[in-house]
C-alpha positions as CSV (number, residue, x, y, z in Angstrom):
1,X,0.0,0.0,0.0
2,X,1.7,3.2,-1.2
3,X,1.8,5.5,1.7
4,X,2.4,9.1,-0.3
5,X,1.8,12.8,0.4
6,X,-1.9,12.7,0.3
7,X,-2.6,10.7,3.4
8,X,-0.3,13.2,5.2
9,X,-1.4,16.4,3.3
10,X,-5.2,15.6,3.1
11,X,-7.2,18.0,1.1
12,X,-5.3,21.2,0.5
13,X,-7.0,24.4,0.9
14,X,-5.7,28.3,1.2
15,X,-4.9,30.1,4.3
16,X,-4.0,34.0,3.7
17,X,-1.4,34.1,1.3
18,X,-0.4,30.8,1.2
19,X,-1.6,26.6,0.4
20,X,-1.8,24.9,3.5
21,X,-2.4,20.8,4.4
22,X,-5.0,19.8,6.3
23,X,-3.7,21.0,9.7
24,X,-3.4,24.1,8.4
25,X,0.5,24.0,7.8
26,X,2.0,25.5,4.2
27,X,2.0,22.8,1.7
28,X,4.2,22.8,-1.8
29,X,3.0,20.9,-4.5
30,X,6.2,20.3,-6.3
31,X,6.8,17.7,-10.2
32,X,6.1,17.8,-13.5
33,X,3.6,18.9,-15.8
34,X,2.8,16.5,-18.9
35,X,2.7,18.2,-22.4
36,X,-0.1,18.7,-24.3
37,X,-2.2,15.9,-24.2
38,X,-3.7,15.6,-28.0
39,X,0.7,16.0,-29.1
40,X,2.0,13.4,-26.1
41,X,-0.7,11.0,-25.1
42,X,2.1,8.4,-24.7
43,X,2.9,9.8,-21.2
44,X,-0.7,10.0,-19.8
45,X,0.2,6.3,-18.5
46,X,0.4,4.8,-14.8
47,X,3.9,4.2,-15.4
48,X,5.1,7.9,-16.6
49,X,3.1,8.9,-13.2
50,X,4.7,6.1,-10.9
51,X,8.5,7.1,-12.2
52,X,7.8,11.0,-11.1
53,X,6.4,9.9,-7.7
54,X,8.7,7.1,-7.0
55,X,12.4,8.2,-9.0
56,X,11.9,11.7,-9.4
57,X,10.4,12.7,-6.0
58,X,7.4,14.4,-7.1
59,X,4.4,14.8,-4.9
60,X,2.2,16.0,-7.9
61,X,1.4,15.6,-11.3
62,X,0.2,18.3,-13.7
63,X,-2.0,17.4,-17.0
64,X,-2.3,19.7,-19.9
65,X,-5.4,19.0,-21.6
66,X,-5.8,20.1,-24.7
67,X,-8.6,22.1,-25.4
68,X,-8.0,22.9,-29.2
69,X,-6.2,21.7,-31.7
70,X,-7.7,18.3,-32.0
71,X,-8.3,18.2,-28.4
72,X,-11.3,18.6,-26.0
73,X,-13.3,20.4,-28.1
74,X,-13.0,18.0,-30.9
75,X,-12.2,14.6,-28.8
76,X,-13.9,15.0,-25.8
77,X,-13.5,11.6,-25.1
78,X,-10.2,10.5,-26.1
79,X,-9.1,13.4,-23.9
80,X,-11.3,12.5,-20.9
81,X,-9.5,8.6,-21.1
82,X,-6.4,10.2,-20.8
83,X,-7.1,12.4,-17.7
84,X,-8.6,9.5,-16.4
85,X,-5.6,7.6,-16.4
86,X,-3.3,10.2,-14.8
87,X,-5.8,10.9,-12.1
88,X,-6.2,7.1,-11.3
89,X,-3.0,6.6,-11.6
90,X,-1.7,9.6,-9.0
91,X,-4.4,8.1,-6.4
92,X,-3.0,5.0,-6.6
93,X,0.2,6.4,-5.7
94,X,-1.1,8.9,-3.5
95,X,-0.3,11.7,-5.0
96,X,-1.7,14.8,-6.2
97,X,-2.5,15.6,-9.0
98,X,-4.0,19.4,-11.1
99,X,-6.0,19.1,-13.7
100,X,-5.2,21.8,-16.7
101,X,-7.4,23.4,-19.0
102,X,-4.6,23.9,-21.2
103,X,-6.0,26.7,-23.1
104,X,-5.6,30.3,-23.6
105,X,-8.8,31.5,-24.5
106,X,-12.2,31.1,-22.3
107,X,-13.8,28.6,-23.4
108,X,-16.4,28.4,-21.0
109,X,-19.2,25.6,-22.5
110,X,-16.7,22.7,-22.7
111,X,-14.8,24.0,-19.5
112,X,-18.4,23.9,-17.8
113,X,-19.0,20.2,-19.2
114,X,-15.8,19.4,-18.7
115,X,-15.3,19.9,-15.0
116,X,-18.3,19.6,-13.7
117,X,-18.0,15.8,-15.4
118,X,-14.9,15.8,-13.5
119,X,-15.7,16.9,-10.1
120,X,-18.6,14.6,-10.2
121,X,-16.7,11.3,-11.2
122,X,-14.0,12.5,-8.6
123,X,-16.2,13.9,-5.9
124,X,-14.8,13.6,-2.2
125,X,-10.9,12.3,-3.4
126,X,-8.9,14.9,-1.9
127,X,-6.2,14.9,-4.8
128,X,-7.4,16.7,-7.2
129,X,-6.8,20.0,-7.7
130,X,-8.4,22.3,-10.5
131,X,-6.5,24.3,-13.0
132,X,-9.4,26.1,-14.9
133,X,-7.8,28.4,-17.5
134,X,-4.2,27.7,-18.1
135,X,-3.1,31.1,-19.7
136,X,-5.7,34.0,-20.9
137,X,-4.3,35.7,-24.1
138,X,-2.7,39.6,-22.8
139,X,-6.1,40.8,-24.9
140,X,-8.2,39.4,-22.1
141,X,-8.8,41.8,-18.6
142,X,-9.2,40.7,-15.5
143,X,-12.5,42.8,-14.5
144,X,-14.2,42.2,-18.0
145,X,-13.2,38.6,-18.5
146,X,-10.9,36.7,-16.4
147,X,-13.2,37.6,-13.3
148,X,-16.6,36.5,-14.1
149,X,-15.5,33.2,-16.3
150,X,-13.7,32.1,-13.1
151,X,-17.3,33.0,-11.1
152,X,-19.3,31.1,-13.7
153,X,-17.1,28.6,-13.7
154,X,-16.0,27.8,-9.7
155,X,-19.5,26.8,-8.7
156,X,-19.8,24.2,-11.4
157,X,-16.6,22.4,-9.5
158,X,-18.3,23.4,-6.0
159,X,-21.4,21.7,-7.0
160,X,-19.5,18.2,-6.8
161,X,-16.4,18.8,-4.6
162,X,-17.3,22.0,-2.0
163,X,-13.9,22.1,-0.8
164,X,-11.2,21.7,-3.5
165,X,-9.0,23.9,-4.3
166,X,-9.1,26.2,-7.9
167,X,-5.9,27.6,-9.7
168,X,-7.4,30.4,-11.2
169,X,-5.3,32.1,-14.2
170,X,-4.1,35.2,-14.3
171,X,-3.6,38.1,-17.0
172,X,-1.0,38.6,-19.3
173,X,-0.2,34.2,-19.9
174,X,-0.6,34.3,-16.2
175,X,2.4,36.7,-15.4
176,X,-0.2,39.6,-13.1
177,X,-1.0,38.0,-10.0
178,X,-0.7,41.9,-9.2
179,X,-3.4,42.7,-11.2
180,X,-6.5,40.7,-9.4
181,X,-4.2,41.3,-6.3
182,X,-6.5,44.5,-6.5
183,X,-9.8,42.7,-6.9
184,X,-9.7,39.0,-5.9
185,X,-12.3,36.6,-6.1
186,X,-14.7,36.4,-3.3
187,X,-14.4,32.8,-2.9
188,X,-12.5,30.5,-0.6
189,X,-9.9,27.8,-1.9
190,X,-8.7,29.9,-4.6
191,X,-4.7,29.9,-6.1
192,X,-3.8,32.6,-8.5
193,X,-1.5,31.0,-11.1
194,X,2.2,32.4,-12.2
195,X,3.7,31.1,-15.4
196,X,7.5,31.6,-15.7
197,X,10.0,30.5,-18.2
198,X,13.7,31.5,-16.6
199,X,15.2,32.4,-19.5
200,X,12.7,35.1,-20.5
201,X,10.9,36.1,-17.1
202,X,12.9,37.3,-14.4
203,X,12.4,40.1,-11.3
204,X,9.6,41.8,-13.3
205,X,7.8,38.7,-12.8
206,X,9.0,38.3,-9.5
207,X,7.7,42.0,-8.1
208,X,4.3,41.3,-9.3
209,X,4.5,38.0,-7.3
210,X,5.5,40.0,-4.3
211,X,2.9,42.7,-5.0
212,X,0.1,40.0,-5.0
213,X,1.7,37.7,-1.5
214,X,1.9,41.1,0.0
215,X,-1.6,41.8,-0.6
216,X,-3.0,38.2,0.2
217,X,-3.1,36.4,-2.9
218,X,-1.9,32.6,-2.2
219,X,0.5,31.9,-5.6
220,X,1.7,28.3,-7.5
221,X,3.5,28.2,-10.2
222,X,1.5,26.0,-12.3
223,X,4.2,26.0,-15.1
224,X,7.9,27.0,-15.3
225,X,10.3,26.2,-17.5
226,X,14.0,26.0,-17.2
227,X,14.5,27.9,-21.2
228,X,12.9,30.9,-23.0
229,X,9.5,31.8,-23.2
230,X,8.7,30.0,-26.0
231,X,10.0,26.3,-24.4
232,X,13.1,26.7,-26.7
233,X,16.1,28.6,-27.1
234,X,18.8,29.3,-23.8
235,X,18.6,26.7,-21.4
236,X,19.2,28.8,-18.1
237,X,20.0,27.0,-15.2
238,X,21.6,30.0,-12.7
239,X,18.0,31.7,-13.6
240,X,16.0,29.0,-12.5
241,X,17.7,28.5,-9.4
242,X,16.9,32.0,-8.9
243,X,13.3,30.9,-9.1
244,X,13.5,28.0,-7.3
245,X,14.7,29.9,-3.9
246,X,12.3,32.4,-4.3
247,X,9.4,30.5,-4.9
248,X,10.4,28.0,-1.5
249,X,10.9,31.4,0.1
250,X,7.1,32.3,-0.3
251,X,5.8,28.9,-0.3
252,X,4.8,28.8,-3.3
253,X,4.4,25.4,-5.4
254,X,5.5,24.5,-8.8
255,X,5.5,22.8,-11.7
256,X,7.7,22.0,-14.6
257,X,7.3,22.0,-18.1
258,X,7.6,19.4,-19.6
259,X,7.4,15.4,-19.5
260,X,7.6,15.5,-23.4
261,X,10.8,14.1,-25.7
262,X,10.0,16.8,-28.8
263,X,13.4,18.7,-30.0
264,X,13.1,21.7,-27.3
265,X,14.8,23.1,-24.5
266,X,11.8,22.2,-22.2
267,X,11.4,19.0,-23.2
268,X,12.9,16.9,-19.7
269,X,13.5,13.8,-21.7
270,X,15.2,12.8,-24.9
271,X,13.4,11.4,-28.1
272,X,12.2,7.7,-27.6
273,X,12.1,8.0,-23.6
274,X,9.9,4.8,-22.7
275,X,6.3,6.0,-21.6
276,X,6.5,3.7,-18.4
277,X,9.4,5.9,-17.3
278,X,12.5,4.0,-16.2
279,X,14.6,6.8,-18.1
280,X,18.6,6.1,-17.4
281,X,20.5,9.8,-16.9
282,X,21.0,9.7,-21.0
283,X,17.6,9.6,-21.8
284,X,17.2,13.0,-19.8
285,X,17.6,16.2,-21.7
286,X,20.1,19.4,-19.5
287,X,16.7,20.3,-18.4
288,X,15.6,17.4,-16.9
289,X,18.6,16.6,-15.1
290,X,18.0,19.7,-13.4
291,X,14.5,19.3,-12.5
292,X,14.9,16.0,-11.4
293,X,18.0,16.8,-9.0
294,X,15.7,19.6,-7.5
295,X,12.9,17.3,-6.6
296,X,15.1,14.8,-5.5
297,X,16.9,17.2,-3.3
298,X,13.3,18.5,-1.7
299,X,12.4,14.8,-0.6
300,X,12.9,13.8,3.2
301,X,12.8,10.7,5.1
302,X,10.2,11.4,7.4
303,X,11.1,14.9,8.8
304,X,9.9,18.2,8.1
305,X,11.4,19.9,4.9
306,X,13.3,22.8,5.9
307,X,13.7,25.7,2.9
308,X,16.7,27.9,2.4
309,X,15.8,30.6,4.4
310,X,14.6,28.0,7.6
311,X,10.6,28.0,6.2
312,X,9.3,24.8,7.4
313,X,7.0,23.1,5.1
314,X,5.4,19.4,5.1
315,X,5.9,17.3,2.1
316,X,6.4,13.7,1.4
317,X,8.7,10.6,2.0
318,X,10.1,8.9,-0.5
319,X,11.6,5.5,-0.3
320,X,15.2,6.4,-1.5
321,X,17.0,3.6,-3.8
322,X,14.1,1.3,-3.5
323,X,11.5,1.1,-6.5
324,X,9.2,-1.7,-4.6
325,X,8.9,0.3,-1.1
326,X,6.4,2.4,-0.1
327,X,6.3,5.7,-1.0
């Protein structure tokens, strides 16, 4: 029986500015997001998802599910087998695991289908958490559109599971957590997402996280990547550490991009990387050496994780050097 950080977390919810466990203590969701699921289905698998937990350390697992582009909208139900299988997959291993409309515009009729199907078949399992609008396009505003999708949309999730917590997007590809900062949602359980990639998104990003903690707002960073903003380019390794202190400075969870093996900077493995993980050190990519030595390095063996600046946090054990223990 797989032992993992849900029966220690329980259901995650917000406190002031940050996401806390079930006793009320800060909680990081820390791994991997999958790529877009209509371009990678090969990874939506039980054994991708046991690797991350069990090798890589992670206590999460982020889909992306395509919403266009021959996904959702077109496939509902090719899509909904693959979330499916992640989600079964991470309870079996107990861990948690977000659920990503990966889209950038509203969409709000298949979102509504969408997760209230989901909350419904998943009603009462404390590790889900709901990603609702991945990145709104710079043309959409908070006040006129950002706003009242995410109040059409929450109750639909609240209907099923009353308590979960919703990543909400932000404006600007999720970069102005400042901006609803100003105006936040009247709701309870609610994460405002930041979206970084190191190589393009530095302190600019950062002060408009510090604007938003300052004023409340609990923060995760539902994607990062390790490269430019385009998931390409300069792999930048000195910038991402940068991120990485600063975001277990403020308590604030994250998620890389990407499990995929596609010619790209972001990419964590190498082309050909077996779905049912297993990947040997040369079937990861510069960027997923990295990722993987973080998460590694954030796992404990029954003690509370302590961050670089002393922050305590709970996360998870992990059976080190033994695939067949629990986790």
């Amino acid at each position: 029986m797989i032992s993992g950080a849900v029966s220690r977390g329980g259901p995650l919810r917000t406190l002031g500015n940050r996401v806390v466990d079930r006793h009320g203590r800060p909680f990081l969701l820390r791994g991997m997001s999958l790529f877009w699921s209509q371009w990678m289905p090969q990874f939506y698998c039980a054994g991708t998802v046991k690797w991350l937990h069990r090798d890589w350390g992670s206590n999460a697992v982020r889909t992306a599910v395509a919403v266009g582009y021959g996904g959702y909208r077109e496939n509902p139900e090719a899509e909904w087998e693959k979330v499916a299988r992640v989600v079964e997959a991470a309870v079996a291993e107990d861990m948690y695991v977000v659920v990503d409309w990966h889209t950038h515009e509203p969409e709000p009729e298949p979102a509504a289908e969408f997760f209230g199907r989901l909350a419904q078949a998943y009603a009462g399992l404390p590790h889900l958490v709901y990603e609702i609008w991945n990145e709104p396009y710079p043309r959409y505003d908070w006040h006129r559109d950002i706003r009242p999708y995410c109040e059409a949309l929450v109750p639909v999730i609240r209907a099923h599971a009353p308590d979960s917590l919703i990543i909400v997007g932000t404006p600007n590809y999720s970069q102005r957590p400042d901006i609803p900062a100003a105006a936040p949602l009247a709701l309870d359980n609610i994460a405002y997402a930041i979206h970084f990639y190191a190589a393009s998104h530095g302190e600019t990003l950062r002060r408009n996280c510090r604007i938003a903690i300052d004023q409340g707002l609990p923060l995760l960073a539902s994607e990062y990547g390790t490269c430019e903003a385009n998931g390409d380019g300069r792999f930048a390794p000195n910038e991402t550490q940068a991120w990485w202190h600063f975001l277990e400075a403020n308590g604030i969870g994250h998620f890389n991009w990407s499990i995929a093996d596609k010619f790209e900077t972001a990419a964590a493995l190498m082309p050909g990387a077996s779905p049912e993980g297993d990947w040997p050190e040369d079937m990861l990519t510069p960027s997923g050496r990295l990722v993987r030595n973080h998460l590694r390095s954030r796992r404990f063996d029954g003690r509370q994780e302590t961050t670089d600046d002393g922050n305590q946090f709970v996360g998870h054990v992990v059976a080190r050097g033994n695939m067949d223990a629990q986790s």
